[in-house]
MDTraj code that builds the backbone (N, CA, C; nanometers):
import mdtraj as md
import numpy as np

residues = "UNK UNK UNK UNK UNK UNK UNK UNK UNK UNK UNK UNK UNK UNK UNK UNK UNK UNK UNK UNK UNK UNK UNK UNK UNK UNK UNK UNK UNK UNK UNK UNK UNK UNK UNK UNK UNK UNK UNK UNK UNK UNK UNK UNK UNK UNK UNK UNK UNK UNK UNK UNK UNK UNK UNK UNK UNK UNK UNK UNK UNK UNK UNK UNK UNK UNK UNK UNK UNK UNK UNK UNK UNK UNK UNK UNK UNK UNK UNK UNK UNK UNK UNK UNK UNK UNK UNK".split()
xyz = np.array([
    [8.4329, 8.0737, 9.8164],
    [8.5598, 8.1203, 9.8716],
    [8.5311, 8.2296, 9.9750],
    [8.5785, 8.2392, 10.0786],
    [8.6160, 8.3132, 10.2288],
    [8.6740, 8.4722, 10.1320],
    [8.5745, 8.5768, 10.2060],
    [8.6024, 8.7322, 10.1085],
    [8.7383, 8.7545, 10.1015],
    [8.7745, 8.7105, 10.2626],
    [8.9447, 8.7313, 10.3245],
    [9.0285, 8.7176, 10.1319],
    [8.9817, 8.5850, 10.1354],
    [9.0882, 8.5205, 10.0020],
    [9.0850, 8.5634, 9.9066],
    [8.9268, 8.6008, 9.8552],
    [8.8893, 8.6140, 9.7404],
    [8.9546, 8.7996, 9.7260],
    [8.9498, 8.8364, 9.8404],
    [9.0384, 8.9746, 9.7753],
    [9.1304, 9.0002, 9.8059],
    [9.2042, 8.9259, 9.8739],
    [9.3834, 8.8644, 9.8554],
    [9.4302, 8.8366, 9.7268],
    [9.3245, 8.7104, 9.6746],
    [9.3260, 8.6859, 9.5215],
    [9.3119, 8.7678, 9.4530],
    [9.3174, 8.9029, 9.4360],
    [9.3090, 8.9696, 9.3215],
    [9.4365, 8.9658, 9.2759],
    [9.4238, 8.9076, 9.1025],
    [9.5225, 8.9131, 9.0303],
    [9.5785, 9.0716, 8.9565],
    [9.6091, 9.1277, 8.9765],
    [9.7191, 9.2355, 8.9444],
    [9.8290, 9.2901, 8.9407],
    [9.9366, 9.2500, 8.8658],
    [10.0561, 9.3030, 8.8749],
    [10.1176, 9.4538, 8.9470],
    [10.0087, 9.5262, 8.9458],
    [10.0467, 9.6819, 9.0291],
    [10.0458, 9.6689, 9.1421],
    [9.9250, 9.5807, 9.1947],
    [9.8583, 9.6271, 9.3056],
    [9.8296, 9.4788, 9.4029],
    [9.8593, 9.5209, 9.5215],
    [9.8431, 9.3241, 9.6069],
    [9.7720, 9.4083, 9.7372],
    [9.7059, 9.3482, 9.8083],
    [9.5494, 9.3771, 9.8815],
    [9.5673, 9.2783, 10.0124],
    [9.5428, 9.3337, 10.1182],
    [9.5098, 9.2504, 10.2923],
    [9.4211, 9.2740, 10.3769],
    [9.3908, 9.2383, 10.4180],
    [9.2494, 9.2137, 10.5027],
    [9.2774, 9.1967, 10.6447],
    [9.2224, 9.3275, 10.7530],
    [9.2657, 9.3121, 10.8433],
    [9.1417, 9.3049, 10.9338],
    [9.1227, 9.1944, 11.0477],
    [9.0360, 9.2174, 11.1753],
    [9.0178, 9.3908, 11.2187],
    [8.8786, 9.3990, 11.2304],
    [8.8280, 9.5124, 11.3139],
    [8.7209, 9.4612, 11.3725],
    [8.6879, 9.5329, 11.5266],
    [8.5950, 9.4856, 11.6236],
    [8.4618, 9.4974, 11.5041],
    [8.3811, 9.5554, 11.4006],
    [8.2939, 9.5788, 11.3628],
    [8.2978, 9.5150, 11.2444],
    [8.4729, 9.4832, 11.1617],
    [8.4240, 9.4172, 11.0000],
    [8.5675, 9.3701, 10.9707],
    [8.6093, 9.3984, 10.8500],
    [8.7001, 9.4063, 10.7899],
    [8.7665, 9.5148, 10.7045],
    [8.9026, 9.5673, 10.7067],
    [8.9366, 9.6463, 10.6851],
    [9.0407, 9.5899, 10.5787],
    [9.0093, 9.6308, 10.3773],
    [9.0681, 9.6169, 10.3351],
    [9.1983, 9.7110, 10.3069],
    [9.3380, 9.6886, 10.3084],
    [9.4538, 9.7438, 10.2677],
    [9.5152, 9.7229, 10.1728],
    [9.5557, 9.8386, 10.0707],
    [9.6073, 9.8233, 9.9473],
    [9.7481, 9.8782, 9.9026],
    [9.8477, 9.7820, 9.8199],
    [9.9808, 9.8164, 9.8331],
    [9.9557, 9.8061, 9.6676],
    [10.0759, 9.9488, 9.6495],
    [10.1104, 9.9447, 9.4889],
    [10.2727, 9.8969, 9.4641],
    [10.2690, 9.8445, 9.3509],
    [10.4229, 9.8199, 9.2870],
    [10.4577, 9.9567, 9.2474],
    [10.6080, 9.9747, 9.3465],
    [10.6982, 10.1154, 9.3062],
    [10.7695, 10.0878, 9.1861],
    [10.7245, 10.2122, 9.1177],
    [10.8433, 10.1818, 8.9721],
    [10.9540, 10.1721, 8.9758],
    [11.0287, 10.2189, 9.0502],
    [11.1867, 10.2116, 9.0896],
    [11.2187, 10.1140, 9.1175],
    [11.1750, 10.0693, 9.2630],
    [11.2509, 9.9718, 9.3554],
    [11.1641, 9.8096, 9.2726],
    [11.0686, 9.8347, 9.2021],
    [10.9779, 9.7051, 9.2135],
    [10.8590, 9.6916, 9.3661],
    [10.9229, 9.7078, 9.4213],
    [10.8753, 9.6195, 9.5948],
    [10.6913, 9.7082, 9.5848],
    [10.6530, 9.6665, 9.6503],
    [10.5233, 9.7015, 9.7036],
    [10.4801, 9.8073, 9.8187],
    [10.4402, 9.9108, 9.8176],
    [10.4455, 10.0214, 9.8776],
    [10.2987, 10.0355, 9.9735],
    [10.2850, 10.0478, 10.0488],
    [10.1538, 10.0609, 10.0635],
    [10.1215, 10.2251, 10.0682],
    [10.0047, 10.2202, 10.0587],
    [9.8759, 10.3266, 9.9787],
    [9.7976, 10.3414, 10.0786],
    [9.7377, 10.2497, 10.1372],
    [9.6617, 10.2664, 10.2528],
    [9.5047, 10.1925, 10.2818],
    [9.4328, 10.2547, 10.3848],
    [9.2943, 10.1588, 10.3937],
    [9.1996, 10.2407, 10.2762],
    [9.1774, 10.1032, 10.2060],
    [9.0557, 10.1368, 10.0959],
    [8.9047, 10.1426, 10.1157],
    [8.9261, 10.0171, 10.1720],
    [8.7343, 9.9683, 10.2056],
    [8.7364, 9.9139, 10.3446],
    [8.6202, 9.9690, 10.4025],
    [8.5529, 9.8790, 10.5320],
    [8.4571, 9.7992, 10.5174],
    [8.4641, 9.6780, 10.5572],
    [8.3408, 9.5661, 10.5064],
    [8.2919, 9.5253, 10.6290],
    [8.1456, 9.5639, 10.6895],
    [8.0729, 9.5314, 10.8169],
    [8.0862, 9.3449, 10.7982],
    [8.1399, 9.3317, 10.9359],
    [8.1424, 9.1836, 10.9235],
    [7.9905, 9.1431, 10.9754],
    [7.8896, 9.1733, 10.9911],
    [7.7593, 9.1166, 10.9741],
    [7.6534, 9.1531, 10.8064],
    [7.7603, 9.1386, 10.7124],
    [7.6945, 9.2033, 10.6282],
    [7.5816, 9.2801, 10.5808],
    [7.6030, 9.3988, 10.6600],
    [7.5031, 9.5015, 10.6338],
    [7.5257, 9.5830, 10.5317],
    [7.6984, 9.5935, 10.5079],
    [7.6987, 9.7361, 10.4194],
    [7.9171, 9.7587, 10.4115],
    [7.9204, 9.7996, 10.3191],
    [8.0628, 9.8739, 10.2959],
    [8.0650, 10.0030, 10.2486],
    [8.1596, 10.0635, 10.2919],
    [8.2245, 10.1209, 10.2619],
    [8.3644, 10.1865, 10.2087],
    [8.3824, 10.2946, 10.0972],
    [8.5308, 10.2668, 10.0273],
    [8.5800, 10.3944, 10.1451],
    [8.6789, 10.4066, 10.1838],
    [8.7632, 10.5297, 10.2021],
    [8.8270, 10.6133, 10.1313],
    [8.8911, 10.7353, 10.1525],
    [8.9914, 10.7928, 10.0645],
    [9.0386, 10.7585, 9.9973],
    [9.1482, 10.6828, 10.0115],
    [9.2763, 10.6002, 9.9197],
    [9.2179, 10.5215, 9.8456],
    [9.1185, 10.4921, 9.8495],
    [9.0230, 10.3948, 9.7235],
    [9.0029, 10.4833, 9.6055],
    [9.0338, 10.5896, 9.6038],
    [9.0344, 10.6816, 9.4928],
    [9.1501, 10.6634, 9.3645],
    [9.2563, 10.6940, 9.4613],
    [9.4073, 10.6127, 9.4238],
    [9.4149, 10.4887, 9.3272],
    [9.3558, 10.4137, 9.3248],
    [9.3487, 10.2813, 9.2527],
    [9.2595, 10.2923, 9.1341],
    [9.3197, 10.2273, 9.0125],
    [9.2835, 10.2088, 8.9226],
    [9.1343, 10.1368, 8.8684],
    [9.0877, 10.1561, 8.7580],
    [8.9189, 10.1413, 8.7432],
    [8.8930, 10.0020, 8.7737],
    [8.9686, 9.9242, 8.7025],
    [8.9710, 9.7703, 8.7232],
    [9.0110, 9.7013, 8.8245],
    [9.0329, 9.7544, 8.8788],
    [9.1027, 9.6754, 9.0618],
    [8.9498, 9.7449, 9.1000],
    [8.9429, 9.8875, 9.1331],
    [8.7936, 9.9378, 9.1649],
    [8.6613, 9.8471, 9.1521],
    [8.6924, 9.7890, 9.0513],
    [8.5736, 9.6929, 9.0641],
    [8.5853, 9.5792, 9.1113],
    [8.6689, 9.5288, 9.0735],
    [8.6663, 9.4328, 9.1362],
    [8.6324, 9.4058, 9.2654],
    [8.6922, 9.4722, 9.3324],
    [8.7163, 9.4999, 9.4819],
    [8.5096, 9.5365, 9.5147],
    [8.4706, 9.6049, 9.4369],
    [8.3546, 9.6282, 9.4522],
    [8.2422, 9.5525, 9.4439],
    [8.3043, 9.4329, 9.3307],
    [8.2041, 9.3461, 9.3082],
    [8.2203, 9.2067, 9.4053],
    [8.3159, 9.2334, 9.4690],
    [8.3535, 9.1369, 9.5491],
    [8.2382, 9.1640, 9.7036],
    [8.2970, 9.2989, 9.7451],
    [8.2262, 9.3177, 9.8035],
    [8.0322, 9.3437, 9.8375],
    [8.0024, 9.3794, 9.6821],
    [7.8442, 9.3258, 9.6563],
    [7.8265, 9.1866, 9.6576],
    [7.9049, 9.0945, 9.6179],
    [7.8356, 8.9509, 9.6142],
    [7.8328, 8.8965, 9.7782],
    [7.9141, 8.9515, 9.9317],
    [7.9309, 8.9269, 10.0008],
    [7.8112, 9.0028, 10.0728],
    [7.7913, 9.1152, 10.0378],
    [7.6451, 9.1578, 10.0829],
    [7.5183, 9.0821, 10.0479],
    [7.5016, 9.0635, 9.8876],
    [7.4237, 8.9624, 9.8922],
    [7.3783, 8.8318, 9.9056],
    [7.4712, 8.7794, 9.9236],
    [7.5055, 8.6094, 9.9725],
    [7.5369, 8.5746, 10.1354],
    [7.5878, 8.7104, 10.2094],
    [7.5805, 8.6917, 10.3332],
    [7.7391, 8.6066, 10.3449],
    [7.8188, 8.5368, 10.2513],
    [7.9314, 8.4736, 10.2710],
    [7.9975, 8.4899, 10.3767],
    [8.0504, 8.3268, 10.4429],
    [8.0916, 8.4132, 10.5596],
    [8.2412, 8.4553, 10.5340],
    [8.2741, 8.5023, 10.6453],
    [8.3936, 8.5382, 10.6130],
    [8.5390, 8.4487, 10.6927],
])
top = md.Topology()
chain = top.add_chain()
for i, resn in enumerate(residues, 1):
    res = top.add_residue(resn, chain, resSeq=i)
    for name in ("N", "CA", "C"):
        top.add_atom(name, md.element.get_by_symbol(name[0]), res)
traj = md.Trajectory(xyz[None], top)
């Protein structure tokens, strides 16, 4: 599976995830479910993923998010470093 999807696909009821073009990679974005309204809020840019797989990085707002989305998101992004997947 294409990283784009595979971390679109993250299953979590709190939290839903997008993937945006940058001249150098990919820039993941992360939205939380508001307790009030329901709707999805966004939080902000989490991770940068070099689109020649060299390397990622998390940002600030990757702090924000919970342990289990954290990994995920992390292990997603190690198997794409080591497999080279494209994107």
């Amino acid at each position: 599976m294409l990283i784009k999807q595979e971390i679109q696909a993250i299953q979590d009821p709190d939290y839903k995830f997008t993937v945006e073009h940058t001249p150098t990679g990919w820039l993941v974005i992360c939205y939380k479910k508001d307790e009030m309204t329901g709707f999805f809020r966004r939080i902000g840019k989490v991770m940068n993923i070099s689109r020649n797989s060299t390397g990622f990085k998390s940002l600030k707002k990757f702090k924000s998010i919970r342990k289990e989305v954290k990994i995920k998101l992390l292990q997603i992004a190690c198997n794409y470093m080591d497999e080279g997947v494209s994107v």
